[in-house]
C-alpha positions in Angstrom: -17.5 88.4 -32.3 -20.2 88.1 -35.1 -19.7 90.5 -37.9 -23.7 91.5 -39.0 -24.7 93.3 -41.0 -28.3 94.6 -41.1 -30.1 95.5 -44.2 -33.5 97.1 -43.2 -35.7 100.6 -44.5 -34.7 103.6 -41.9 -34.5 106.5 -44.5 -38.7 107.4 -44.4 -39.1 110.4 -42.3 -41.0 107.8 -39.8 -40.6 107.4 -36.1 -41.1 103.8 -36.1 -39.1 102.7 -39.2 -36.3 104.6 -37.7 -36.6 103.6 -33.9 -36.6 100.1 -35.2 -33.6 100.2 -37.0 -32.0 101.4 -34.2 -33.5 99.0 -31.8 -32.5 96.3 -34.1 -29.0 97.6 -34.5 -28.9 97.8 -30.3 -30.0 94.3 -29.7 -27.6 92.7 -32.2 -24.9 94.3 -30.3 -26.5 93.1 -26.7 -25.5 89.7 -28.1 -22.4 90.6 -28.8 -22.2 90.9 -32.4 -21.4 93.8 -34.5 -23.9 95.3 -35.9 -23.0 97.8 -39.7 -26.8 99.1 -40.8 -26.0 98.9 -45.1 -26.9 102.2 -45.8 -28.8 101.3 -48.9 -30.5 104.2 -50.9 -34.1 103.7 -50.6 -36.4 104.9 -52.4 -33.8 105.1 -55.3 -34.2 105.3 -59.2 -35.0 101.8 -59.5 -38.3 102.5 -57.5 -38.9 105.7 -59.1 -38.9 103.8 -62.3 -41.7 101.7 -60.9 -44.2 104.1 -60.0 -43.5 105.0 -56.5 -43.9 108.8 -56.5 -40.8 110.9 -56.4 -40.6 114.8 -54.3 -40.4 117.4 -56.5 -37.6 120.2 -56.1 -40.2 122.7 -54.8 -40.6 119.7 -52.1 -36.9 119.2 -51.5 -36.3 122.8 -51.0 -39.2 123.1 -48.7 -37.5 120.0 -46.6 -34.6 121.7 -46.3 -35.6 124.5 -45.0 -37.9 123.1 -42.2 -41.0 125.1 -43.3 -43.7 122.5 -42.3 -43.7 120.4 -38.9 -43.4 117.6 -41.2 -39.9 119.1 -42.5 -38.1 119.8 -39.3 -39.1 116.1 -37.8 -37.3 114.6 -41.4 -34.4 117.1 -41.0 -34.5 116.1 -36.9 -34.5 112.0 -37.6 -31.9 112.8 -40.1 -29.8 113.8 -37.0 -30.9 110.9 -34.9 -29.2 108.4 -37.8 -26.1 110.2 -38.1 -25.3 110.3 -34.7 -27.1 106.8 -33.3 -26.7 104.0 -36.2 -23.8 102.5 -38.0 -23.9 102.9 -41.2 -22.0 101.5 -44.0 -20.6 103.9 -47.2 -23.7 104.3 -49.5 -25.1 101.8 -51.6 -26.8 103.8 -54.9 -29.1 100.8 -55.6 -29.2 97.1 -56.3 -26.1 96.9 -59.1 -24.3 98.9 -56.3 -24.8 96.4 -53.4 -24.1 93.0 -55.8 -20.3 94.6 -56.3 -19.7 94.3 -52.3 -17.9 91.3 -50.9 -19.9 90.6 -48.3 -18.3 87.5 -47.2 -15.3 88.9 -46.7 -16.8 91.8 -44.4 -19.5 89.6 -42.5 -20.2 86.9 -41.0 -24.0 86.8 -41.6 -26.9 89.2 -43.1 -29.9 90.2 -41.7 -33.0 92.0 -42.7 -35.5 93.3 -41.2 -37.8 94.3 -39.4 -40.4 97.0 -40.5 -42.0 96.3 -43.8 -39.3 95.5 -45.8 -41.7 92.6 -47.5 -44.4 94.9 -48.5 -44.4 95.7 -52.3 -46.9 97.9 -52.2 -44.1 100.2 -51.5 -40.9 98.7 -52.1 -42.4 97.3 -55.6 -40.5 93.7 -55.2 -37.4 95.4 -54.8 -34.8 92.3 -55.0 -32.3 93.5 -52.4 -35.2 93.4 -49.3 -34.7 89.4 -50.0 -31.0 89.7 -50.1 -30.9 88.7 -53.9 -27.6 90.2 -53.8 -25.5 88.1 -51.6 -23.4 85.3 -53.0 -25.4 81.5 -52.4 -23.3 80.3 -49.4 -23.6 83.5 -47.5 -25.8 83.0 -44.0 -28.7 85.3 -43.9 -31.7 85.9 -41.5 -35.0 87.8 -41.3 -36.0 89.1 -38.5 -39.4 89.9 -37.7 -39.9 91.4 -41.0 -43.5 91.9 -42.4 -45.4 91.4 -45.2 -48.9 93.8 -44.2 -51.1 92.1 -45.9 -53.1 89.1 -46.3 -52.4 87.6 -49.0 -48.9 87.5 -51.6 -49.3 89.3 -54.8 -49.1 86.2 -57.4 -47.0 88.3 -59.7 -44.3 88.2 -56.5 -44.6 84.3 -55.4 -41.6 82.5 -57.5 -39.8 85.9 -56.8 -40.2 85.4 -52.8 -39.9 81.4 -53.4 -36.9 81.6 -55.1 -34.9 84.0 -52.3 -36.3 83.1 -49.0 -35.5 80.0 -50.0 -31.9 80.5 -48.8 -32.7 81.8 -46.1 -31.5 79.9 -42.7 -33.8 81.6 -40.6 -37.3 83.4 -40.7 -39.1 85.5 -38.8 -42.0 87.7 -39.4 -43.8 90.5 -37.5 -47.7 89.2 -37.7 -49.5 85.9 -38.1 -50.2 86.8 -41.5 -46.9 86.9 -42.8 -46.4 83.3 -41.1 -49.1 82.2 -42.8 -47.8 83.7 -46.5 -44.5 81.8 -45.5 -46.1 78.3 -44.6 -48.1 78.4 -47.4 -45.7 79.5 -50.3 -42.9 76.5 -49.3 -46.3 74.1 -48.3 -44.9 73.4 -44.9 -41.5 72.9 -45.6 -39.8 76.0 -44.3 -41.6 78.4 -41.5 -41.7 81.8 -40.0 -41.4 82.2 -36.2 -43.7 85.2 -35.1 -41.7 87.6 -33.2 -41.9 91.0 -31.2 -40.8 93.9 -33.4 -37.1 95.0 -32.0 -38.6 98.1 -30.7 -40.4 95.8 -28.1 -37.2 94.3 -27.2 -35.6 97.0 -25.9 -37.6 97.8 -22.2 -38.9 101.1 -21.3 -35.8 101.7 -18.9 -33.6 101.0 -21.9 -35.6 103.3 -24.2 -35.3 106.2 -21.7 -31.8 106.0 -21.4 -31.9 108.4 -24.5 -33.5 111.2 -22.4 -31.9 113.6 -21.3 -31.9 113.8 -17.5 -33.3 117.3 -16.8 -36.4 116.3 -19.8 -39.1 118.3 -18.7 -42.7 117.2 -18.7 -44.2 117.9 -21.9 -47.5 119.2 -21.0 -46.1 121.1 -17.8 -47.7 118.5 -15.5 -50.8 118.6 -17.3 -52.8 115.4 -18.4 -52.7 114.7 -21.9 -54.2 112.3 -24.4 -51.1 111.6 -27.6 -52.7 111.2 -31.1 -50.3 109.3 -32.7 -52.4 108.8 -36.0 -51.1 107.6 -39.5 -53.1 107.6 -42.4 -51.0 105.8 -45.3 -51.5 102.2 -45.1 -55.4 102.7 -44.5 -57.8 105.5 -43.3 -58.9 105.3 -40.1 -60.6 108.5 -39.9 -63.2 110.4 -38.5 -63.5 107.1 -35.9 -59.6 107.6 -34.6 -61.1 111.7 -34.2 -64.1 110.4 -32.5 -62.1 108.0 -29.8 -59.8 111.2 -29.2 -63.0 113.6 -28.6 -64.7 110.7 -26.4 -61.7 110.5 -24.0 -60.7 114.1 -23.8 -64.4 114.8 -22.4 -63.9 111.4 -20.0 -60.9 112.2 -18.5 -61.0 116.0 -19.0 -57.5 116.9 -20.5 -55.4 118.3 -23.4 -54.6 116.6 -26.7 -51.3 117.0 -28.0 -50.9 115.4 -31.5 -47.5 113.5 -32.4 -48.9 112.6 -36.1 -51.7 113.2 -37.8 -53.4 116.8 -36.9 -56.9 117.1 -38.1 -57.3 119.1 -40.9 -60.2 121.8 -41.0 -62.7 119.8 -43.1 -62.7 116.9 -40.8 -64.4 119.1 -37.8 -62.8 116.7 -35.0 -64.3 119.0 -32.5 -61.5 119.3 -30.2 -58.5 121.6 -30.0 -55.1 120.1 -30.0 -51.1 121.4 -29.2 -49.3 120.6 -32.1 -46.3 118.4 -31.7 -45.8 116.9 -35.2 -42.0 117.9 -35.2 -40.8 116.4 -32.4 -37.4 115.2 -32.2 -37.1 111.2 -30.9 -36.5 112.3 -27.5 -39.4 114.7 -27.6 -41.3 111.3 -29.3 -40.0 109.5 -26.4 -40.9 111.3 -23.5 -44.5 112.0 -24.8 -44.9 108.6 -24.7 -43.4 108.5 -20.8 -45.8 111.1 -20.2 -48.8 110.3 -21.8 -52.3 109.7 -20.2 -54.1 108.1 -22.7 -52.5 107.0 -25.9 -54.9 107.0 -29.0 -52.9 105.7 -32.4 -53.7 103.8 -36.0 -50.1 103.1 -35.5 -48.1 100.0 -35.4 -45.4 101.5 -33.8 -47.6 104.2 -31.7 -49.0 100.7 -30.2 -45.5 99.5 -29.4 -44.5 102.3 -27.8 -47.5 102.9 -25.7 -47.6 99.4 -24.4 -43.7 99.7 -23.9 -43.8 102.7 -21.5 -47.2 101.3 -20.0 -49.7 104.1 -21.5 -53.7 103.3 -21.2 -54.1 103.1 -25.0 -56.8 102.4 -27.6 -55.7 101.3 -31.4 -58.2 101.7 -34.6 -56.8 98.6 -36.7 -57.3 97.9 -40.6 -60.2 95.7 -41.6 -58.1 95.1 -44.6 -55.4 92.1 -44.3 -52.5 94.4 -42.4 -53.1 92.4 -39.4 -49.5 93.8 -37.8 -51.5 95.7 -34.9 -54.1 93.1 -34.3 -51.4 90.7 -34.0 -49.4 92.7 -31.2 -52.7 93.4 -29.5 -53.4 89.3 -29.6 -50.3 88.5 -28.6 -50.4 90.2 -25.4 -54.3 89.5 -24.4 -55.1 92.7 -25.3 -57.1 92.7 -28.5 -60.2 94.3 -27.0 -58.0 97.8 -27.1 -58.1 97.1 -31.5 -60.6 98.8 -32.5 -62.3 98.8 -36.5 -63.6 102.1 -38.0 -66.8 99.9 -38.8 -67.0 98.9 -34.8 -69.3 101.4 -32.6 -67.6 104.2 -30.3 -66.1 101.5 -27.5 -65.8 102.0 -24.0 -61.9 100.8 -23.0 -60.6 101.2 -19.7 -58.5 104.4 -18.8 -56.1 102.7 -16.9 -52.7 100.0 -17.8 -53.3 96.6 -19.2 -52.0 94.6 -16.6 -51.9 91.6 -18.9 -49.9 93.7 -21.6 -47.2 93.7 -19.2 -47.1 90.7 -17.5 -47.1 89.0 -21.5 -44.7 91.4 -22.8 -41.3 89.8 -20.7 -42.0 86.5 -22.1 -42.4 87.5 -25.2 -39.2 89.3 -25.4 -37.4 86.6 -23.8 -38.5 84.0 -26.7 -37.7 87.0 -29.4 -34.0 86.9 -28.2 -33.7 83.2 -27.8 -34.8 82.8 -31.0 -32.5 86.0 -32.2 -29.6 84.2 -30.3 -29.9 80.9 -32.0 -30.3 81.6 -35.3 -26.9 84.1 -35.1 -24.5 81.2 -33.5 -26.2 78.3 -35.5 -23.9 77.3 -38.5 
């Protein structure tokens, strides 16, 4: 049995980054490796030091005690890791993680997927690239992204000099192939893969349900607003899509992410589900009607559990959604806050799903193969 271990960013209070980590950890074991998730401190001083903004006490306190919706879906995630993924001791930061003798405890280390390239937020961190790991010690990416265009020069000879050793790469978008290709001129590449919360099916996703689940609306149609508003701003237009399909198909919103605040006048009430647990996240995405998202993720799951859904995309060079959209012949359902009010169908993508199996089957080949080659 391979002995894996995974090295990817699951401690944001963020469905997707830790559903990911989880899928990731799940898959690995479906091809009978082991699978330890390094339970690397992130952020940590080291990123503190760089500029990435750090929680105050007044903020901490306020976490703990659950008193916004944001609070108790941290405190409820927090849960969801304990009990679902494998985690290692703690690793304080980089200096922490070098002492390890990781050849003697694995056979190989991953990382990935989720944004673990993107130094907007990690700020080049070293150990995303697995700077720490002794030379001869095998190590993969998988399906990891870059979100964005183009590769900060400041980070080139930094990326260069560690992906380098890599023995396999993957990446989430065609963007991030592109950075690869053109940073080792053709001599080393980047397989575009499915994001590992696309390789687990919607039957497999469910299994975390619990049987009795009840609906969440009480049998009522619903449109989800799954909206994130971080990586770029995709408002009023993702508010205006939500208003234009609540009057169409004449239902409730219920809001996952992203609740208009009272300057933005969305013009539509809501039912406030911002601290949902991940099977309350789960089974609003069984549920759901219409699925309206600026999320990466949000798309992923949609399409996984076969919701009608309608993405606002980036015009900037985060091409992660448009890529997913593309890759499963669905890219009129990407919409740009610059494009005019659109008029997508209410029902499935039947090409999303017959394009999603195939997909999936080349994502775990590939996984497969680049485990058991030596």
């Amino acid at each position: 049995m391979k002995r894996v271990a995974l090295l990817t960013i699951f401690q944001v209070p963020n469905y997707g980054s830790v559903l990911q980590a989880y899928a990731t950890q799940r898959v690995l074991e479906k091809l009978g490796c082991q699978c330890d998730v390094i339970n690397y401190r992130y952020p940590n001083h080291w990123h503190y030091a760089q500029g990435l903004p750090k929680r105050s006490l007044k903020a901490k306190i306020a976490g703990l005690l659950g008193v916004k919706p944001a609070h108790r879906k941290a405190n409820k995630l927090k849960k969801f890791i304990k009990e679902k993924l494998h985690l290692t001791r703690e690793y304080a930061d980089f200096a922490d993680l070098r002492r390890e003798d990781w050849l003697k405890k694995y056979d190989l280390v991953a990382v990935g997927s989720d944004q673990v390239w993107n130094t907007r937020f990690n700020k080049g961190d070293a150990a995303f690239v697995l700077s720490f790991l002794p030379d001869e010690m095998r190590r993969i990416s998988i399906a990891s992204s870059f979100a964005c265009r183009n590769l900060d020069d400041r980070f080139r000879s930094h990326f260069y000099r560690h992906l380098s050793k890599f023995n396999f790469l993957s990446v989430r978008e065609e963007n991030g192939r592109d950075i690869i290709f053109e940073l080792f001129k053709g001599e080393k590449e980047a397989d575009v893969l499915l994001d590992p919360t696309l390789l687990l099916d919607k039957e497999e996703w469910l299994e975390l349900l619990p049987g009795n689940m009840p609906h969440p609306n009480k049998g009522r149609k619903y449109i989800l607003l799954y909206g994130l508003y971080y990586s770029f701003e995709p408002r009023p237009m993702i508010f205006e899509l939500v208003k234009k399909y609540k009057e169409l198909l004449k239902c409730d919103v219920i809001v996952l992410e992203g609740a208009p605040r009272a300057i933005d006048n969305c013009g539509f009430d809501f039912i406030n589900a911002m601290d949902s647990s991940v099977e309350e996240f789960l089974n609003l995405f069984k549920c759901a009607d219409f699925v309206v998202t600026s999320s990466f993720h949000g798309t992923a799951f949609a399409m996984n559990m076969e919701c009608p859904l309608i993405s606002v995309v980036p015009d900037s060079g985060d091409d992660r959604i448009s890529t997913l959209l593309a890759k499963v012949g669905c890219s009129e359902r990407g919409i740009r806050t610059s494009d005019d009010l659109p008029d997508v169908p209410l029902d499935v993508s039947t090409r999303c799903h017959e394009a999603l199996p195939a997909l999936r089957k080349h994502a775990l080949r590939w996984l497969a193969a680049a485990l058991m080659n030596n």
